[in-house]
Backbone bond lengths (Angstrom), bond angles and torsions (degrees), N, CA, C in turn:
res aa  C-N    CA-C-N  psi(-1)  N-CA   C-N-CA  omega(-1)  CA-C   N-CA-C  phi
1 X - - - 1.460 - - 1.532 109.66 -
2 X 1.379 103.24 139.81 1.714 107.20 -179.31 1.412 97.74 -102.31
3 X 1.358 134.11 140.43 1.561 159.76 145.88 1.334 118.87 -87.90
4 X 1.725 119.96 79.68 1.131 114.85 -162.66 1.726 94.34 -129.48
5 X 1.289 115.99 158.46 1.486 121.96 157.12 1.504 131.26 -74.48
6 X 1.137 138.40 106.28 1.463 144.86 -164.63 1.725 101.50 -19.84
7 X 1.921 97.72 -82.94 0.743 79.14 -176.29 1.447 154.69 -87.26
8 X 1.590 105.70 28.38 1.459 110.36 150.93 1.300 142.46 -74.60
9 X 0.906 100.07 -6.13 1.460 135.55 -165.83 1.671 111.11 -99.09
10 X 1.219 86.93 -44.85 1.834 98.55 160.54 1.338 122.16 -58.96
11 X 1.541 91.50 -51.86 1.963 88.78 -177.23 1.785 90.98 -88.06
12 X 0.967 169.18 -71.32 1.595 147.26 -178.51 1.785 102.33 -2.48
13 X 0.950 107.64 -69.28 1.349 134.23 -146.48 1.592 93.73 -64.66
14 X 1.701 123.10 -66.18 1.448 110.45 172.34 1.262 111.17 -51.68
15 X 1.426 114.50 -74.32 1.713 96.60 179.20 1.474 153.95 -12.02
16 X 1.840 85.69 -27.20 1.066 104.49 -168.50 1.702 109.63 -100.30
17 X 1.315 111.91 -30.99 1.212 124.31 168.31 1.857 116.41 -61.16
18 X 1.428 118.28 -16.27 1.436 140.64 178.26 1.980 106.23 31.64
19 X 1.694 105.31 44.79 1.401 89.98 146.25 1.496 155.23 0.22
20 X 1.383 114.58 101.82 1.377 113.48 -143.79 1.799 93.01 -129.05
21 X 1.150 120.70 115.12 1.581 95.79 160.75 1.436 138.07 -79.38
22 X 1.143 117.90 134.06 1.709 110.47 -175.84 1.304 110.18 -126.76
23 X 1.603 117.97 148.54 1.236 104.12 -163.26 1.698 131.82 28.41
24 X 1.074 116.72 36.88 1.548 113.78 -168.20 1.648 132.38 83.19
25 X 1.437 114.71 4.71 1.438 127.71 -176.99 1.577 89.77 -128.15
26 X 1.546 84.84 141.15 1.686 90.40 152.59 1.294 109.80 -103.21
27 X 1.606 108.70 139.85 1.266 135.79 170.94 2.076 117.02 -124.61
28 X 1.175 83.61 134.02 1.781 99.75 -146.90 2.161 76.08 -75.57
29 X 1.263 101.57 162.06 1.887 107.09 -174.87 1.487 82.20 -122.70
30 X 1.194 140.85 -45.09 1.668 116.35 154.41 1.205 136.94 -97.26
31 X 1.405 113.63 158.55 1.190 107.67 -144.95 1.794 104.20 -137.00
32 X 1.132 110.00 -48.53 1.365 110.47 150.57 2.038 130.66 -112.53
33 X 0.691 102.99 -131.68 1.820 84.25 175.08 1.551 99.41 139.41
34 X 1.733 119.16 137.52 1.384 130.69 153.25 1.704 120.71 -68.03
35 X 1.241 116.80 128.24 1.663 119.39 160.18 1.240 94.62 -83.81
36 X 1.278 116.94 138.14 1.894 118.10 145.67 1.398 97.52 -120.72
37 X 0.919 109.95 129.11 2.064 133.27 165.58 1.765 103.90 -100.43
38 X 1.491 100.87 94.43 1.494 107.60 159.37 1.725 113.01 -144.98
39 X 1.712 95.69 145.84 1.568 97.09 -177.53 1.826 110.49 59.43
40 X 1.541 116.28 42.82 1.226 110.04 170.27 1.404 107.24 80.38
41 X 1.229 147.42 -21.57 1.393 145.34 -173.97 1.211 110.21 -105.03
42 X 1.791 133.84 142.46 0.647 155.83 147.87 1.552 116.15 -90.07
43 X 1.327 116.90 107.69 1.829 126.04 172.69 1.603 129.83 -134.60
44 X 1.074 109.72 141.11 1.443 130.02 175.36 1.369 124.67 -81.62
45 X 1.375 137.56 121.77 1.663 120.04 -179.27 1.327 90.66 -122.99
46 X 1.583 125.77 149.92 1.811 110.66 173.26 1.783 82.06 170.93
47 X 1.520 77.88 126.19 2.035 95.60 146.04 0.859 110.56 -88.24
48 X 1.740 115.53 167.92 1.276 116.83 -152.64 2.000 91.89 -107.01
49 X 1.080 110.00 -167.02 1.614 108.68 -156.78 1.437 101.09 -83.71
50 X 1.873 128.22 -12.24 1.450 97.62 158.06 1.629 125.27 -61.30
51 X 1.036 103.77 -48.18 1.641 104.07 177.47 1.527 100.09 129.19
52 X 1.470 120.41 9.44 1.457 111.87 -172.44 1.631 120.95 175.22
53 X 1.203 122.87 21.88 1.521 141.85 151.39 1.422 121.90 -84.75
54 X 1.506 112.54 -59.90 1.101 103.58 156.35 1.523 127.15 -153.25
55 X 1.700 121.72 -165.98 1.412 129.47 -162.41 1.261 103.32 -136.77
56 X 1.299 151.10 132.02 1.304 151.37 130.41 1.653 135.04 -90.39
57 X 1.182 105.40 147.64 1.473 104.15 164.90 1.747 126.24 -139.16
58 X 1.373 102.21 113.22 1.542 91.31 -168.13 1.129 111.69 -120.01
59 X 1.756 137.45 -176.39 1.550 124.47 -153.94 1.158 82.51 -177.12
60 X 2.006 99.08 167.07 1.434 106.07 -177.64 1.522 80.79 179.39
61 X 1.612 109.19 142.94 1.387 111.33 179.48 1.929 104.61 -69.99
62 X 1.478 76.50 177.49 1.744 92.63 -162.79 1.442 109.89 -166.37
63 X 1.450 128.89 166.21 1.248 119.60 177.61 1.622 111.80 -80.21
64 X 2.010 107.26 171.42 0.763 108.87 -163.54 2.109 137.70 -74.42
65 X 1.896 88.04 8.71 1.209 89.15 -173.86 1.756 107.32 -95.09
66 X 1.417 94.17 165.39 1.333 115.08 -179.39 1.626 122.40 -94.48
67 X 1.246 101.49 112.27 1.514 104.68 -176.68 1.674 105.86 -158.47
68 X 1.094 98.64 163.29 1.651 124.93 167.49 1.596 142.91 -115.28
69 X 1.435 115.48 109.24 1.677 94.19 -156.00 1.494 81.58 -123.40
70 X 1.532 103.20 142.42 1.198 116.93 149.98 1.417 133.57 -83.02
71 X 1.321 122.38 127.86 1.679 136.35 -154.37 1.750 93.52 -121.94
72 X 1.594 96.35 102.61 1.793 90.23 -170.39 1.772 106.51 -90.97
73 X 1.634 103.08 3.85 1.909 102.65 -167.88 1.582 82.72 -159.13
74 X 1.019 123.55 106.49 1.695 146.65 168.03 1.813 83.85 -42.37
75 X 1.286 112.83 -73.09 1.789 135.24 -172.70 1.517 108.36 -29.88
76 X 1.454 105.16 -70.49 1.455 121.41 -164.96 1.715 78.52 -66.67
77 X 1.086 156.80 -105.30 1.323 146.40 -103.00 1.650 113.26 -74.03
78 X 1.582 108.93 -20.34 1.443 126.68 162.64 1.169 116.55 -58.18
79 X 1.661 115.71 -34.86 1.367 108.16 -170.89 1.628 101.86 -93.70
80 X 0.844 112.43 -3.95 1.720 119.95 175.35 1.349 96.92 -84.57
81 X 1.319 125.46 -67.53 1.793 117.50 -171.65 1.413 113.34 -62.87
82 X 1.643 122.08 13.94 1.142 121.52 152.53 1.530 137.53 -77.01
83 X 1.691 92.18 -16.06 1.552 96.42 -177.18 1.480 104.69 -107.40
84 X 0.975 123.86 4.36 1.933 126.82 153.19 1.441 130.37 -94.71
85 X 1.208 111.45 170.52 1.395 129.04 -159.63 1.847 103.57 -81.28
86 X 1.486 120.84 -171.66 0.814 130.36 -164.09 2.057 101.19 -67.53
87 X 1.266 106.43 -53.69 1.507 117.72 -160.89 1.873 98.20 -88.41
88 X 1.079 99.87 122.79 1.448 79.18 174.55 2.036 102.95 -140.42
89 X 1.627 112.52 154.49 1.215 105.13 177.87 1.864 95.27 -114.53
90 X 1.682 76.70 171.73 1.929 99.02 178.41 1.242 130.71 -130.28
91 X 1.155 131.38 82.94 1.272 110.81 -160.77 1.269 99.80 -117.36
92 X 1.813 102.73 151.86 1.691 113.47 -162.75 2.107 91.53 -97.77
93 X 1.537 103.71 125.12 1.627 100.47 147.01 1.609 118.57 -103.91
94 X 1.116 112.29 113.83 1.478 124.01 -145.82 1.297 90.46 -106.48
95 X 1.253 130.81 -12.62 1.579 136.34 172.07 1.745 104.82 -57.13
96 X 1.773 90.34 -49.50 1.539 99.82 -160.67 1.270 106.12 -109.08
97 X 1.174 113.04 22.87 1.726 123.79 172.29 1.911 103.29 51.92
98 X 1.076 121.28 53.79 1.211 138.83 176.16 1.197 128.31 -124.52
99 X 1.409 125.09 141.32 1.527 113.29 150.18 1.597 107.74 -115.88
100 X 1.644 104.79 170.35 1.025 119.52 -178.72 1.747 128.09 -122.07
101 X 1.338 124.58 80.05 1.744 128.54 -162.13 1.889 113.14 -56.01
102 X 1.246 132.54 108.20 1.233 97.95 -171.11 1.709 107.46 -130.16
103 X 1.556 126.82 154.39 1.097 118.40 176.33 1.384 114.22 -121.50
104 X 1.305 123.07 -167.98 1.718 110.85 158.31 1.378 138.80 -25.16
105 X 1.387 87.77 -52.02 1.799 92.58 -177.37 1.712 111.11 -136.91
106 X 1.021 105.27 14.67 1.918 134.24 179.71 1.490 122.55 -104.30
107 X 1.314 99.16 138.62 1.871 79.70 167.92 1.730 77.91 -157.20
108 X 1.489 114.07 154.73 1.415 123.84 -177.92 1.679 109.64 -146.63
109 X 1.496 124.50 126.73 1.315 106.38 -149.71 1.777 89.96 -135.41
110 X 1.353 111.05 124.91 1.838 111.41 -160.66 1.754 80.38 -138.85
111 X 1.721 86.81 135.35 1.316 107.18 165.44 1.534 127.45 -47.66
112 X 1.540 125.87 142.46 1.214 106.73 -169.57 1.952 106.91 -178.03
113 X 1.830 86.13 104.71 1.540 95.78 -167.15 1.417 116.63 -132.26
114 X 1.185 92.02 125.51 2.082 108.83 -169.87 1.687 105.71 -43.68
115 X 1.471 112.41 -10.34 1.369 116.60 -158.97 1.317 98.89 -110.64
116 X 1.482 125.66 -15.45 1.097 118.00 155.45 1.559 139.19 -58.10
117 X 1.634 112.49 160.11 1.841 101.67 -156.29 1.688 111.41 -78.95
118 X 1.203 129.23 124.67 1.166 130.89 160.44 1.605 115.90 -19.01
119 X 0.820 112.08 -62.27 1.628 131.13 -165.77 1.841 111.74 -121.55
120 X 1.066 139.63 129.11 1.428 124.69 148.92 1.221 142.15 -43.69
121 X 1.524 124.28 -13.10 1.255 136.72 -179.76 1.447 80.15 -108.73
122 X 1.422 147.09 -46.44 1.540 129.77 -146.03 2.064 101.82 -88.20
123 X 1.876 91.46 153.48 1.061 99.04 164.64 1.437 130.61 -107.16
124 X 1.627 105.62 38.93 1.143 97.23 -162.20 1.872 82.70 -134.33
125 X 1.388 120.40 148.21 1.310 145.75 -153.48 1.506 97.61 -71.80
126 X 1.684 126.65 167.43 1.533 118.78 144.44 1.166 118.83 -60.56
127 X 1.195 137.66 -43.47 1.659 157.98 167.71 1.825 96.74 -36.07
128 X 1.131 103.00 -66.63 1.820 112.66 -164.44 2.029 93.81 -71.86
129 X 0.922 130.54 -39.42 1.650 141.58 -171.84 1.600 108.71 -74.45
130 X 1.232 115.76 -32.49 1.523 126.88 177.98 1.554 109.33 -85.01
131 X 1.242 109.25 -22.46 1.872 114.46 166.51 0.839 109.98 -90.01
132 X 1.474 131.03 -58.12 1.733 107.44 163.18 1.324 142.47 -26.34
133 X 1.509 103.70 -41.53 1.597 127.98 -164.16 1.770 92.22 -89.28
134 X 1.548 124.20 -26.16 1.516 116.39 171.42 1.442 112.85 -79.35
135 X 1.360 97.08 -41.75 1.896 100.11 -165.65 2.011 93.78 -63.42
136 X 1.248 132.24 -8.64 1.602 118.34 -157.55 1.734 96.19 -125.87
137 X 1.312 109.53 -15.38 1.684 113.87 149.84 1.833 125.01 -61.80
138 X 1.582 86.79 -31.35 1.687 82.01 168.39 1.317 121.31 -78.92
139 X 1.400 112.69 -16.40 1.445 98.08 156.92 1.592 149.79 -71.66
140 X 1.378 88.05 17.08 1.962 105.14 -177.31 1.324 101.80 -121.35
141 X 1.642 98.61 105.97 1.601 97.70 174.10 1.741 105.61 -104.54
142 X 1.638 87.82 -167.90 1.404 83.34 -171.87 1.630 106.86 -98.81
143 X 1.695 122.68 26.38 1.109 140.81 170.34 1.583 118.06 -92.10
144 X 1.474 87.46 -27.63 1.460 101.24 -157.64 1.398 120.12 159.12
145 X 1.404 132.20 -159.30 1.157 135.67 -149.18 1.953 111.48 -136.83
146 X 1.480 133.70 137.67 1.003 101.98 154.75 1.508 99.41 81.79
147 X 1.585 107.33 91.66 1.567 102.65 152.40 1.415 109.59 -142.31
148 X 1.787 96.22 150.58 1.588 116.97 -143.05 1.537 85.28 -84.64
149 X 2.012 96.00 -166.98 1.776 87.75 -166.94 1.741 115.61 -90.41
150 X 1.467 99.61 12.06 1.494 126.32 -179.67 1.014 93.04 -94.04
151 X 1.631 143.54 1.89 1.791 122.07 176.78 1.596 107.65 71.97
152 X 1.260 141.18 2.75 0.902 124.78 146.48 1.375 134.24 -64.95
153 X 1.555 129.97 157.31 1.607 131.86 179.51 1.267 106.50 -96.93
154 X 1.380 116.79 158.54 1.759 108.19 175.95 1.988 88.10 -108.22
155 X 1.129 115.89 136.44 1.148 119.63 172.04 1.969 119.31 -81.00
156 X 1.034 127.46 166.83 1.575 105.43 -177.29 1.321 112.61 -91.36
157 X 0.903 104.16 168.53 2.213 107.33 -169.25 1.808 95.21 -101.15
158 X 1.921 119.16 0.77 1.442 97.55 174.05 1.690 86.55 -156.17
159 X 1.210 115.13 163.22 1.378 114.77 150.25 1.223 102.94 -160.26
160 X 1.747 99.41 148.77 1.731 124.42 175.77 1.105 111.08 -109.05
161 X 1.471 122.96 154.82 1.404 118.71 156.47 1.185 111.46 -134.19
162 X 1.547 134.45 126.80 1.147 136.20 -163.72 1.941 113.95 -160.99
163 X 1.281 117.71 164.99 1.543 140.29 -163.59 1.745 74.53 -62.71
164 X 1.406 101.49 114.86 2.176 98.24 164.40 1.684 103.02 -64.13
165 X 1.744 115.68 -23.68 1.508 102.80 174.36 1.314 133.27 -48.78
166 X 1.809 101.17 -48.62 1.619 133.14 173.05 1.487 102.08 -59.04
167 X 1.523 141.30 -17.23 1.189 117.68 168.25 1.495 106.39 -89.04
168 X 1.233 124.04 -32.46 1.488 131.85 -177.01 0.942 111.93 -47.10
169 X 1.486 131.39 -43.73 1.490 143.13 -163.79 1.345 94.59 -89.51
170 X 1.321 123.73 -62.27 1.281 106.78 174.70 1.858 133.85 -36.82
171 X 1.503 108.51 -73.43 0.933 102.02 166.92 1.654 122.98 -59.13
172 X 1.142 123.65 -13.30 1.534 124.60 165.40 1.899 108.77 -46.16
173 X 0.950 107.02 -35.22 1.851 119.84 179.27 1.541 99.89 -38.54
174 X 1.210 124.97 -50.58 1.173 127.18 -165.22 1.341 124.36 -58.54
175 X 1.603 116.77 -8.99 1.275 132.01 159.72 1.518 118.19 -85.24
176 X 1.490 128.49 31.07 1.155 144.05 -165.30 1.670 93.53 -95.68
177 X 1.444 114.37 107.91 1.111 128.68 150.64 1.720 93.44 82.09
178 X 1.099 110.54 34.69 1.935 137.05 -171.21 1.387 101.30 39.99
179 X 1.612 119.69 62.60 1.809 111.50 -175.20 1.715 93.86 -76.89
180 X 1.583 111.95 -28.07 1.515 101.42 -153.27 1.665 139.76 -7.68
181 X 1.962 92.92 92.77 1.292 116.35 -152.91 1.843 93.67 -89.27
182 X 1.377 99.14 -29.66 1.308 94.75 -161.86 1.481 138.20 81.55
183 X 1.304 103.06 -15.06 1.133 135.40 -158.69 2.402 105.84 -89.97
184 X 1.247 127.99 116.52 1.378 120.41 176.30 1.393 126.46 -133.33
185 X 1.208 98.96 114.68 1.794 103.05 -170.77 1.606 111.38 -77.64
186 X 0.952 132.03 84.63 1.415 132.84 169.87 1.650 106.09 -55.34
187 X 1.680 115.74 125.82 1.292 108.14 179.81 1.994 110.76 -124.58
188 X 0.804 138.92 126.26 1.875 131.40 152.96 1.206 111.52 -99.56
189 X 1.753 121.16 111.21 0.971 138.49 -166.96 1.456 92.45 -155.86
190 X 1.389 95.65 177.45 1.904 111.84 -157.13 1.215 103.85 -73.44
191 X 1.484 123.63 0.75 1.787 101.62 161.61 1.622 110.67 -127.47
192 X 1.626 121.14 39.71 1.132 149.72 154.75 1.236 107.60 115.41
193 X 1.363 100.12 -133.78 1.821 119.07 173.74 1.194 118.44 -94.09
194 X 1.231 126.29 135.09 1.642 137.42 -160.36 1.944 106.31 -158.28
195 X 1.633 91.47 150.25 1.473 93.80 179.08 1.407 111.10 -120.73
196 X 0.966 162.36 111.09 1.444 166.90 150.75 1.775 106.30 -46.03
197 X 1.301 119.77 94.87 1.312 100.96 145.63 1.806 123.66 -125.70
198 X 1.513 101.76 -179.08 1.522 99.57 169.07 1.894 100.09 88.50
199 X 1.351 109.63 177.45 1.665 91.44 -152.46 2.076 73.77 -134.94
200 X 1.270 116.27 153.08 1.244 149.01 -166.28 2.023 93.94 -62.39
201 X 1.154 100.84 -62.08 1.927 95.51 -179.15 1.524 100.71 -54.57
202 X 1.597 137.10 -39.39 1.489 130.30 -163.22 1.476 95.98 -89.33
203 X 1.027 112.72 -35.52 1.270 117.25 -155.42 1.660 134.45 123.28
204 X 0.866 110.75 88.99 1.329 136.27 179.56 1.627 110.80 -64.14
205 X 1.618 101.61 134.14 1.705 94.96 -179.00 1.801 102.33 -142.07
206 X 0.845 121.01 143.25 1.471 125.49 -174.35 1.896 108.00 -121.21
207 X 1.147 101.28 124.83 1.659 108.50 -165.26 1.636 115.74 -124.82
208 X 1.463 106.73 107.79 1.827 93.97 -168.91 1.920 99.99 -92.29
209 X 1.811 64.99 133.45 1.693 70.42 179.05 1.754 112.42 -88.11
210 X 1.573 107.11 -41.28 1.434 92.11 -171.57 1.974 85.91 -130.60
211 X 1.021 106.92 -177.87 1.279 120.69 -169.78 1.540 112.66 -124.21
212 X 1.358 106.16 5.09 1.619 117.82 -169.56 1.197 101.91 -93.39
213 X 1.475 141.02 155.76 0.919 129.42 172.66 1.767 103.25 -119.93
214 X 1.352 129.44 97.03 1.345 159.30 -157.51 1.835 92.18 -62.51
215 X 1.849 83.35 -94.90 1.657 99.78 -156.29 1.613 117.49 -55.54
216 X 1.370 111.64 135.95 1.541 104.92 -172.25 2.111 114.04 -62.72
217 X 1.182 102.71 -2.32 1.600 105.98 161.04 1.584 114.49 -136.91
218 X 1.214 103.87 153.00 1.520 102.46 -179.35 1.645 106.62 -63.93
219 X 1.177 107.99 164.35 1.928 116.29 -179.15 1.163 110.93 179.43
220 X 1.583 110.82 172.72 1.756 120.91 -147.15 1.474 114.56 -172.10
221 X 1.314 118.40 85.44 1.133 127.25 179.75 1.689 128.06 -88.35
222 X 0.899 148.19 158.57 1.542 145.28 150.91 1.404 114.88 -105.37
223 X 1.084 122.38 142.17 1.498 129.68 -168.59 1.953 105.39 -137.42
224 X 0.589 104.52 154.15 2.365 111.04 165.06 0.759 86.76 -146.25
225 X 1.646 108.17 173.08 1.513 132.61 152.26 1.572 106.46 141.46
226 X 1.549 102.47 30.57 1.440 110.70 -173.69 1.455 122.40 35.38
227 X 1.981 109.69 71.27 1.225 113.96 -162.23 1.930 100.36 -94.51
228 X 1.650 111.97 -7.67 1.444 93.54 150.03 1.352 148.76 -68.18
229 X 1.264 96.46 -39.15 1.755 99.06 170.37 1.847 118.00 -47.99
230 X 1.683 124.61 -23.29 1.211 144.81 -167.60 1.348 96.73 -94.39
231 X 1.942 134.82 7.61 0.893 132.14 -163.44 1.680 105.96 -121.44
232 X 1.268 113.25 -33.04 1.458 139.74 -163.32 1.792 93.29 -61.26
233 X 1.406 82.80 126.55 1.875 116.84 168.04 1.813 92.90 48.44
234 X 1.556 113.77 54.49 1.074 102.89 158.46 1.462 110.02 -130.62
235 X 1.454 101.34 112.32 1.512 116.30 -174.92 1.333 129.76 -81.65
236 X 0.865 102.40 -7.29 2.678 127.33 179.33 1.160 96.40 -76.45
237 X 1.497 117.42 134.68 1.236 124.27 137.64 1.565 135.00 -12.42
238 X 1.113 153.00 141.54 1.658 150.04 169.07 1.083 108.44 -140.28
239 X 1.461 109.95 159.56 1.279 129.56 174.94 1.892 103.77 -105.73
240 X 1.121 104.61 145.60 1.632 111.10 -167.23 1.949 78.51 -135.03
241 X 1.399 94.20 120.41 2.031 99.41 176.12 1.549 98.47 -130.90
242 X 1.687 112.31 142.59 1.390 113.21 154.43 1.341 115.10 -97.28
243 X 1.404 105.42 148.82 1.689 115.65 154.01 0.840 137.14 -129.43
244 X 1.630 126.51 122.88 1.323 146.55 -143.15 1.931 102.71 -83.12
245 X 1.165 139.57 80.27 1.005 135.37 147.37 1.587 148.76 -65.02
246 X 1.664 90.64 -7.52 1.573 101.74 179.73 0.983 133.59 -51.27
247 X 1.333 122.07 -19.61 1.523 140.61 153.30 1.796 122.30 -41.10
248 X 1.233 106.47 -47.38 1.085 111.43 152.02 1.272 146.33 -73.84
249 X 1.182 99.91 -14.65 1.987 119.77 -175.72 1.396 107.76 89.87
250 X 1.407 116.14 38.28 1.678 109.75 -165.30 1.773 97.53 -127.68
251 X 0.799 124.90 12.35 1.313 141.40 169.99 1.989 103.10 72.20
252 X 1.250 107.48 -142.49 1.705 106.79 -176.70 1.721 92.26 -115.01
253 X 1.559 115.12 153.34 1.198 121.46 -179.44 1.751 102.35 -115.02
254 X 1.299 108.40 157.11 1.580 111.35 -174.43 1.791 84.03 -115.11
255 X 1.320 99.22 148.78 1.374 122.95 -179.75 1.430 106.73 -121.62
256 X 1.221 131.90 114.78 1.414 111.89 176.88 1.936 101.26 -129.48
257 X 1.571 115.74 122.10 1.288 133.05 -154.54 1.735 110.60 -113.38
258 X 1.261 123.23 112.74 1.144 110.78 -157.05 2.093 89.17 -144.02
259 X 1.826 96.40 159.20 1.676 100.34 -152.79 1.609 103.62 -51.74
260 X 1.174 99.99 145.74 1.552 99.49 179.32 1.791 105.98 133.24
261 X 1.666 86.70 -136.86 1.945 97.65 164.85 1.712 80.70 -143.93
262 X 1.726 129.80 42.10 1.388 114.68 155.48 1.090 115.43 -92.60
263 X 1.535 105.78 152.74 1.763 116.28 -179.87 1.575 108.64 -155.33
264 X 0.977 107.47 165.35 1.386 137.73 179.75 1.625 125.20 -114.25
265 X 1.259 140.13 81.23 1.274 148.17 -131.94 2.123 85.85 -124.09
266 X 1.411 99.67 99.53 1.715 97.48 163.48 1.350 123.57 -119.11
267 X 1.341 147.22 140.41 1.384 141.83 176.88 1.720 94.06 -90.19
268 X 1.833 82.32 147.03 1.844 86.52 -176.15 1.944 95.13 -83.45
269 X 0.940 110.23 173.32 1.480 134.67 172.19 1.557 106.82 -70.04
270 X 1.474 108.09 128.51 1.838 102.20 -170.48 1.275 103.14 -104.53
């Protein structure tokens, strides 16, 4: 059984769904997803429904028992923790491929099976999609990023550290005159680090984040994947890292490192 607070559980849960706009709708890139509750934490691990842009991991305290629930619709279970109170528990019947949402005087009970599909287009299970999304978390250490088949780490070619609010707002710009492009130009140039979003006819806005100039060459990536919504009511410090993949033909990767073991894993645009 999980002992969690609604609304923490609420914001886990969008985060985790990583809201993306396309063509003018947002469309969530996850879609189902594992909780594990151990040692007080409640966390999420999951690529998003291409299978290879990006990775997240997000968390939120929780009580002290240990369990695992399968969440077969991020959507449907939001609209259920709407009709309960602040405290709410979860407990998985794994016999009957179920879970069970419960509050004071509530209880709400939604189908729910590890064997069900990750994705609607995918053929691969929540069960089989939640190991993927663990086995490619071990590749983010706290050295760095990315280790080759020699066990080496690739270290990052920049790192920032900055208010995770001050990126929120920033990339928040992109709703300037409702372009929501989604779309973020990360730049290092001679008056530091800067983000470009939003497109020149709506309005275009350019936002310096740090003034340092990090990477030993200037560089300029683009990234999506609706990395504001992954920003909301987070008040801690972060680390924002690049990684230089061009060597490979894989362009630069954005690392974004936040308190905990959460992160934000995006491939730049090739």
């Amino acid at each position: 059984m999980i002992e969690i607070e609604n609304g923490l559980l609420k914001d886990l849960l969008i985060k985790t769904q990583r809201k993306c706009h396309i063509l003018g709708k947002p469309q969530a890139q996850v879609i189902a997803c594992v909780l594990r509750c151990s040692n007080g934490i409640a966390s999420t691990t999951s690529i998003v429904r291409d299978g290879k842009t990006s990775l997240s991991r997000f968390s939120v305290g929780c009580g002290d028992g240990e369990e695992t629930v399968i969440i077969p619709d991020i959507e449907r279970l939001l609209g259920v923790l709407k009709a309960h109170g602040k405290n709410i528990r979860i407990e998985r019947d794994a016999e009957n491929n179920k879970i069970c949402v419960k509050s004071s005087t509530k209880q709400t009970t939604l189908i729910a099976n590890i064997d069900g599909l990750a994705f609607p287009h995918s053929r691969d299970t929540i069960g089989e999609w939640e190991a993927k999304s663990l086995a490619r978390a071990e590749q983010i250490r706290p050295e760095g990023y990315y280790i080759t088949k020699i066990g080496s780490v690739r270290p990052a070619m920049a790192t920032w550290t900055l208010p995770a609010n001050d990126l929120y707002t920033a990339l928040s710009c992109d709703a300037v005159n409702k372009q929501m492009l989604n779309r973020y130009e990360f730049i290092q140039d001679k008056d530091g680090l800067s983000v470009i979003v939003g497109d020149e006819i709506m309005g275009q806005t350019r936002i310096l984040l740090s003034a340092s100039r990090i990477a030993k060459d200037d560089f300029s990536v683009v990234v999506e994947g609706g990395l504001d919504n992954v920003l909301q009511n987070r008040k801690e410090m972060m680390v924002l890292q690049f990684y230089d993949f061009r060597d490979f033909e894989q362009g630069i990767r954005l690392l974004m490192r936040f308190e905990g073991r959460d992160f934000v894993l995006q491939a730049g645009l090739l």
